[in-house]
C-alpha positions in Angstrom: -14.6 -1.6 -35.3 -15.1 1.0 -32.8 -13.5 4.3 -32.9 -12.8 6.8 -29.3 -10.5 9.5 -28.5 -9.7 8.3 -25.0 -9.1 4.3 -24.2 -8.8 3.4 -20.4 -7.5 0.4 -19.4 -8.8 -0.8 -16.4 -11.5 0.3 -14.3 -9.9 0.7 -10.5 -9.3 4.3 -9.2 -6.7 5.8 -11.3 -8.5 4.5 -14.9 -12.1 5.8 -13.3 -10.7 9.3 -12.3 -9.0 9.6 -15.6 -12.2 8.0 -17.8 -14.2 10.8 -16.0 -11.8 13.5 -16.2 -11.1 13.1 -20.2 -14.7 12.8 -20.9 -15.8 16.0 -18.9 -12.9 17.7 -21.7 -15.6 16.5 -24.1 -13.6 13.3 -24.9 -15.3 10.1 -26.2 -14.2 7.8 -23.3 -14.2 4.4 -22.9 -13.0 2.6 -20.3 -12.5 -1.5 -20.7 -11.8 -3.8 -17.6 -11.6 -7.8 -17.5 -13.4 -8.0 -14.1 -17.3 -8.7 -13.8 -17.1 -5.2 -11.3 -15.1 -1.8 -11.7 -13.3 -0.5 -8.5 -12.6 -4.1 -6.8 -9.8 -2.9 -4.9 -11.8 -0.2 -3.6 -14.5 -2.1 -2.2 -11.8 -4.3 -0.7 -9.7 -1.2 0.9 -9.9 -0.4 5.1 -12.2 -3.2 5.6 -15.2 -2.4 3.2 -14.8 1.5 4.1 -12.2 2.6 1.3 -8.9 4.4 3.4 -9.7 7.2 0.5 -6.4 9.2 1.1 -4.5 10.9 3.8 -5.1 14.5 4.9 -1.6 14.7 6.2 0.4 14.4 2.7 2.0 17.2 1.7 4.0 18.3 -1.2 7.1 19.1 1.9 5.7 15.2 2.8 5.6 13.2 -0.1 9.0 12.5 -1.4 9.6 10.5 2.2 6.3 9.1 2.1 6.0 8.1 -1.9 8.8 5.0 -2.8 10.3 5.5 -6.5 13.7 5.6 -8.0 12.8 9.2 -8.7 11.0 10.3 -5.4 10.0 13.6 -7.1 8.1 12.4 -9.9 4.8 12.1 -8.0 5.2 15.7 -7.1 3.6 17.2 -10.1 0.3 15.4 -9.6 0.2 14.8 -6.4 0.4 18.5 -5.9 -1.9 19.8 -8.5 -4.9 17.0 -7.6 -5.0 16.9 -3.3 -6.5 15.0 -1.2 -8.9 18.2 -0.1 -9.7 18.0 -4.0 -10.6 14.6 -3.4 -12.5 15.1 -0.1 -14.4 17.9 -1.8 -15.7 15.5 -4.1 -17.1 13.3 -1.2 -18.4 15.8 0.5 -20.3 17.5 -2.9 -21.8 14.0 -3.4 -23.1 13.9 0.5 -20.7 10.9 1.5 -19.4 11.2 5.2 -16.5 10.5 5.9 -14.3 10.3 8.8 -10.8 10.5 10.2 -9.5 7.5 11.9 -5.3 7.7 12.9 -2.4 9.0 11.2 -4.0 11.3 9.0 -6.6 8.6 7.3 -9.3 8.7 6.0 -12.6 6.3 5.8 -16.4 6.3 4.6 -18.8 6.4 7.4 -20.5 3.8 5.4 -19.3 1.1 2.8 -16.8 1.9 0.2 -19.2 0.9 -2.4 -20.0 4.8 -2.0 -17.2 6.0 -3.5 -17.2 3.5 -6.9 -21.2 4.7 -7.6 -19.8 8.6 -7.6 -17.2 7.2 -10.0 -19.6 5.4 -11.9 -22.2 8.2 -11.7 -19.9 10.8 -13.0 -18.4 8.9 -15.6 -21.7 8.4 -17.0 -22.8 11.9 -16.7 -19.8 13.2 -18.2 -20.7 10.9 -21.3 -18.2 8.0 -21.0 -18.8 4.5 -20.9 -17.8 1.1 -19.3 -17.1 -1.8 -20.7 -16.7 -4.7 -18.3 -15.7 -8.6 -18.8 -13.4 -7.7 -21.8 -9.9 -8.9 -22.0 -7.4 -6.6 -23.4 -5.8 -8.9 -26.3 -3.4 -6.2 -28.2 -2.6 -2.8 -28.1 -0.8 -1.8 -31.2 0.4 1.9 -33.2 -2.0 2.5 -35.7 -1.0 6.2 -37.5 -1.3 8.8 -34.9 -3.6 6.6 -32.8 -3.5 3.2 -31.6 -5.2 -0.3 -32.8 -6.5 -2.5 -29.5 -7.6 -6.0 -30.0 -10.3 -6.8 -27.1 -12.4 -10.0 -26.5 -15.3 -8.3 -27.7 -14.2 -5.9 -31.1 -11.5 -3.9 -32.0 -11.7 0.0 -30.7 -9.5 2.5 -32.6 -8.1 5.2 -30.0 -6.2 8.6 -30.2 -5.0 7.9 -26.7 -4.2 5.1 -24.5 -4.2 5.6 -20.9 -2.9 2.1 -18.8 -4.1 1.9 -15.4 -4.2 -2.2 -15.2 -2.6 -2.0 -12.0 0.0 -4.2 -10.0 0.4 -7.9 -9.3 -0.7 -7.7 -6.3 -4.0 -9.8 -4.8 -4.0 -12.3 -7.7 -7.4 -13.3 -7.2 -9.1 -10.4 -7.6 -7.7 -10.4 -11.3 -4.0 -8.5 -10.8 -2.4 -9.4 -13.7 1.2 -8.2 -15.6 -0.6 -6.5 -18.6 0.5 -3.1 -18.0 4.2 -3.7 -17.6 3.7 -6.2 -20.9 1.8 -3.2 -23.0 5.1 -0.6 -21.3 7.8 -3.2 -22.6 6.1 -3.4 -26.1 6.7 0.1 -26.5 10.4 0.6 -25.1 9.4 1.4 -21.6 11.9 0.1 -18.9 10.3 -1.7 -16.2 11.7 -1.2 -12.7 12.0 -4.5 -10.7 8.5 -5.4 -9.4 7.9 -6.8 -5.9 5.3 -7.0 -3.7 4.9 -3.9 -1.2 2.5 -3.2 1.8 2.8 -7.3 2.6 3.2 -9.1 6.1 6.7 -10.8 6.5 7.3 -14.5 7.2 9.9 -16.4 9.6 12.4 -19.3 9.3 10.7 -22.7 11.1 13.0 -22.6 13.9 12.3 -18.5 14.6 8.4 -19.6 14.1 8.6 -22.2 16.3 9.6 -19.5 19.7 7.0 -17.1 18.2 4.1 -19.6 17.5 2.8 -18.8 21.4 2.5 -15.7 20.4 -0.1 -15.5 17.4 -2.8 -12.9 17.2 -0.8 -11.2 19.6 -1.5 -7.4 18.7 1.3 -4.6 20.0 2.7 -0.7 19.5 5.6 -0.9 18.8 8.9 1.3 17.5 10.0 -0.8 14.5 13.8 0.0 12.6 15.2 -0.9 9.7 18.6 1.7 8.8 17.3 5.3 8.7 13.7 4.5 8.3 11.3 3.7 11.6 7.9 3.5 12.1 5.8 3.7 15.4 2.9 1.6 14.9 1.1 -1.5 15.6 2.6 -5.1 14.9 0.8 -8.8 14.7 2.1 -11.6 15.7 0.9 -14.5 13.2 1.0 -18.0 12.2 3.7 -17.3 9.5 5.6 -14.3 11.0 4.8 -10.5 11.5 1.8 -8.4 10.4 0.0 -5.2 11.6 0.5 -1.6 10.0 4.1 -0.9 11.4 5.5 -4.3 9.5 3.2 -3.7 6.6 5.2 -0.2 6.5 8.6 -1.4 6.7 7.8 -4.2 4.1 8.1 -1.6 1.3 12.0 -1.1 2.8 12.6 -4.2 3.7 15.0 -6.7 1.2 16.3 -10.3 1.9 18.6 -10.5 4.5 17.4 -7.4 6.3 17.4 -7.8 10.5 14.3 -5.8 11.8 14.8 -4.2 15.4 12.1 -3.8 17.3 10.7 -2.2 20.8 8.1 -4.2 22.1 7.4 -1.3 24.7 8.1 1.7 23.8 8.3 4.6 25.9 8.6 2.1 29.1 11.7 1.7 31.7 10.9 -2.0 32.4 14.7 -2.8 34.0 14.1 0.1 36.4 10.5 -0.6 37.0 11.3 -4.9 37.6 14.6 -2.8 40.0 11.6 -1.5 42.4 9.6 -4.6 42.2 12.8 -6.6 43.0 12.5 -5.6 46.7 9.0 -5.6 47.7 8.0 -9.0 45.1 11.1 -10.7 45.1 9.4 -13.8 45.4 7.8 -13.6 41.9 8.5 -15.8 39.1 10.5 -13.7 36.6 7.7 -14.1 34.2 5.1 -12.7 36.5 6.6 -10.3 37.4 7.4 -9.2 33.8 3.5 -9.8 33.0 2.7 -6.6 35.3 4.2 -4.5 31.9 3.5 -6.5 29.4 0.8 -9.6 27.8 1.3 -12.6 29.9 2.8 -14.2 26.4 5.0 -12.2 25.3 6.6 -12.1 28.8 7.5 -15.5 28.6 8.7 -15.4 25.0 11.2 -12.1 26.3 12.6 -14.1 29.6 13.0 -16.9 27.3 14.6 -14.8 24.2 17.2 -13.6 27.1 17.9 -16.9 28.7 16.3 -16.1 31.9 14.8 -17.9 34.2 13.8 -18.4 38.3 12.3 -15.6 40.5 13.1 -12.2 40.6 14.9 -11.9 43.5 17.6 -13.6 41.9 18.1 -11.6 39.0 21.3 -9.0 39.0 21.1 -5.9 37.9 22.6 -7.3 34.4 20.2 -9.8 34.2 17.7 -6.9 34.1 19.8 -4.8 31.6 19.9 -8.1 29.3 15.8 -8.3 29.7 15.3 -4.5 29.0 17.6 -4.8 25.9 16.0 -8.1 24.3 12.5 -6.0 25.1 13.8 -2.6 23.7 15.7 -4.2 21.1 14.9 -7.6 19.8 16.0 -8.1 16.9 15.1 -10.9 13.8 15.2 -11.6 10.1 12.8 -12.1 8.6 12.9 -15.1 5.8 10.3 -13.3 3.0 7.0 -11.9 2.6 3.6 -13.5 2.0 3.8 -12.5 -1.7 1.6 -11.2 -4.0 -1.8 -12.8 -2.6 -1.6 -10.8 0.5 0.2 -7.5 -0.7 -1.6 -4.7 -0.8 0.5 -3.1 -3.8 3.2 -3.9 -6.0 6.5 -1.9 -5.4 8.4 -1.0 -8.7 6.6 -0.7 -12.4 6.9 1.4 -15.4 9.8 3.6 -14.8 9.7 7.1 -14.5 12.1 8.4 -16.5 9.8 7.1 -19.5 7.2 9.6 -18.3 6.4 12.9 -18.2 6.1 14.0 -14.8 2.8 16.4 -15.4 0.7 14.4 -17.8 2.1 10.5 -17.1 2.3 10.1 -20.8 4.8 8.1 -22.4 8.0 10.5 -23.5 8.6 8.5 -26.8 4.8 7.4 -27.4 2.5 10.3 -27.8 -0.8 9.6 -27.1 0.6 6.5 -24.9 -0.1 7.2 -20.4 0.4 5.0 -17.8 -1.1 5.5 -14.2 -1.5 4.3 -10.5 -0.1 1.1 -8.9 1.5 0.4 -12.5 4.2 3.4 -12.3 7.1 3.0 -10.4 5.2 5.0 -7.6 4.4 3.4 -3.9 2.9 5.4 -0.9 2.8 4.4 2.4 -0.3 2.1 4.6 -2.8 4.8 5.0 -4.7 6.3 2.1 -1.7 7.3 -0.4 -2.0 4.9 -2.5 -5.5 6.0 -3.7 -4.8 9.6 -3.3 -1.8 8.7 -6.3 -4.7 6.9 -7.7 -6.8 9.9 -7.7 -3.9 12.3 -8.6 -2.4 10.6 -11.4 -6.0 9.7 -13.1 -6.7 13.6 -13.0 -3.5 14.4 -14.4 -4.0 12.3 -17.1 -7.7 13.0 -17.6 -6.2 16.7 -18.2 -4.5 16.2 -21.4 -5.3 12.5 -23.1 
C-alpha cells in the first residue's frame, strides 16, 4: 500500500501541469498513466511542434471560442492561468517559440521540448511518474480515496482525473474518466468527437473524388457561426482547419455553405472575358480564377456547359452562386480515430468553476479534454489544458 496527498490520473498536459503545480504546494504527488510515454498527444500536436496555445484568447474571447453547455465555466481558469503564463514558462526554460496564423503558437523545434520541462519540473518540485499502470478502481476510503492500480494500491487525499477524451483511440484514449465521474454521481454530457474531418454520401463523393488533395480559403457557414479558413478536399469528404472548425458545430443533417472564392467577383470578371475570349471553353475560362479542377467540378455542379460566348448573363449569375454558395451535407465525421478532441464530458454544473473539483466529492477534480470544455483548432485546447491543471494544482 502506498499512501499520497495528490493522485493524478493521467499524464497528458492538464494531469502534468496539475502533478507539478500540487507538488510545488509541498504536496506528495504522484501521477499514474497507462501509456509507455507521458504527454503523447503533445508530441503528436501541430505536426511534431506542439500548437502550445493561442495568444489571441481573451477572457472578452473565450466564451465564443470555448464549446460547453455553460460557456462561462472556463472563465475562471482560463483567466487566472494565460497563455503569457504559459509562454513565460517557455521562454524561462530557453524554448523558442514562434507565431504561425490566427494567433498560434509552435516550438521552433520538436514538441518533445515542452513534455521534458513538464517532466523536469515535476521532478524538481518532488513528484513522481508512474507509467504502464492501469487504473483498476477508484473508490471513497474516509476522507480520502482507495485506488486499485495494476501495480499496488495508493491511498490518496485527493483525486485529480485528467484521462482525457475518446479521441485518437490508438494512442490509448479511453472512457475511464467519464466511468470514474458516473461512479460518483457526475452527469456526463453527451460525448462526440470534435475537431474531426467530415465525410460524404457515395453519390456526393463520387462528383468530388476529382477533387482530392485539393487545398482552398475558403468562407465556410453553418447558422450564426462562420469561419474563414482553409478546406481539403479528401478521399472521404472535407478536411482542412475551416471544416475541422465547424465540425465542433456541426450535427447530422446539417447543410454546410461554402465560398470557394472568397472576396472574388468571378460573374463580372467571366462578363469582361466574355467579349475579348469568347471562344473559350467555359471551363477554361473559369480556370483563369480558380484550380483547373475545381472549375470543372463548379461548371458541372451548375449544369453548364459549351464556350463562353454562349453563356447569358444568368448562366453567369447561376456559376457565381454555385461558386459563392455551394452548398452540401455532409453524411458524418471520421470519428474518434481522427478527432482531435472529444466534444462533451463531465458536466459542469458538477464542478466548481475555480478549483474543477467535484461539488459533492471533496477531494474528487476533474480536468482538460474530460470536462465538458472544447476550444477551437489552434492552441486552446492546450491552453484549457494548462489552465485547468494550474487551477487544480492550486488547491488538491
Amino acid at each position: 500500500m502506498e499512501n499520497c496527498d495528490v493522485l493524478v490520473l493521467g499524464a497528458g498536459a492538464a494531469g502534468l501541469m496539475a502533478g507539478i503545480e500540487a507538488a510545488r504546494r509541498g504536496r506528495s504527488v504522484r501521477v499514474l498513466d497507462h501509456a509507455r510515454r507521458p504527454g503523447e498527444k503533445i508530441r503528436i500536436s501541430g505536426g511534431g511542434r506542439c500548437n502550445f496555445t493561442n495568444r489571441l484568447l481573451t477572457r472578452q474571447n473565450a466564451t465564443e471560442r470555448f464549446l460547453s453547455r455553460n460557456p462561462r465555466f472556463a472563465l475562471s481558469a482560463l483567466s487566472r492561468y494565460t497563455p503569457a503564463d504559459f509562454i513565460a514558462r517557455l521562454d524561462a526554460a530557453g524554448i523558442a517559440w514562434h507565431e504561425k496564423h490566427l494567433g498560434q503558437l509552435f516550438c521552433d523545434g520538436k514538441a518533445t521540448q515542452i513534455i521534458d520541462l513538464l517532466l523536469r519540473d515535476l521532478r524538481a518540485a518532488g513528484g513522481v511518474l508512474s507509467l504502464e499502470t492501469e487504473i483498476e478502481r477508484v473508490e471513497r476510503e474516509g476522507d480520502g480515496f482507495l485506488v486499485t492500480t495494476s501495480q499496488r494500491p495508493i491511498r490518496a487525499a485527493s483525486v485529480i482525473v485528467a484521462t482525457g477524451g475518446k479521441s485518437i483511440p490508438k494512442m490509448g484514449a479511453s472512457s475511464l474518466g467519464y466511468e470514474i465521474a458516473q461512479k460518483f454521481g457526475l452527469d456526463i454530457v453527451e460525448t462526440r468527437p470534435a475537431l474531426v474531418p467530415l465525410t460524404f454520401a457515395e453519390q456526393d463523393l463520387a462528383r468530388t473524388a476529382p477533387l482530392s488533395g485539393l487545398a482552398r480559403p475558403v468562407d465556410l457557414r453553418l447558422g450564426k457561426t462562420h469561419f474563414a479558413e482553409d478546406l481539403l478536399f479528401t478521399h472521404r469528404g472535407l478536411s482542412g482547419p475551416a471544416i475541422l472548425q465547424i465540425s465542433s458545430y456541426w450535427r447530422e443533417g446539417d447543410t454546410l455553405k461554402i465560398d470557394l472564392a472568397p472576396g472574388n467577383d468571378i460573374a463580372a470578371a467571366l462578363s469582361e472575358q466574355r467579349d475579348a475570349a469568347g471562344r473559350q471553353a467555359l471551363h477554361n475560362a473559369l480556370a483563369r480564377h480558380l484550380p483547373e479542377k475545381l472549375a470543372h467540378f463548379v461548371v458541372a455542379e451548375a449544369k453548364l456547359s459549351g464556350r463562353l460566348a454562349e453563356q447569358s448573363n444568368k448562366d453567369l449569375a447561376k456559376l457565381d452562386d454555385q461558386i459563392h454558395r455551394w452548398q452540401v451535407r455532409p453524411v458524418s465525421s471520421e470519428g474518434y480515430r481522427t478527432a482531435e478532441v472529444t466534444l462533451g464530458g463531465v458536466s459542469t454544473d458538477a464542478l466548481d468553476a475555480k478549483t474543477m473539483e467535484a461539488k459533492q466529492v471533496p477531494g474528487l477534480y476533474f480536468i482538460g479534454e474530460v470536462v465538458d470544455v472544447t476550444g477551437w483548432l489552434g492552441g486552446y485546447n492546450f491552453q484549457w489544458a494548462w489552465a485547468s491543471g494550474w487551477a487544480a494544482g492550486q488547491v488538491a
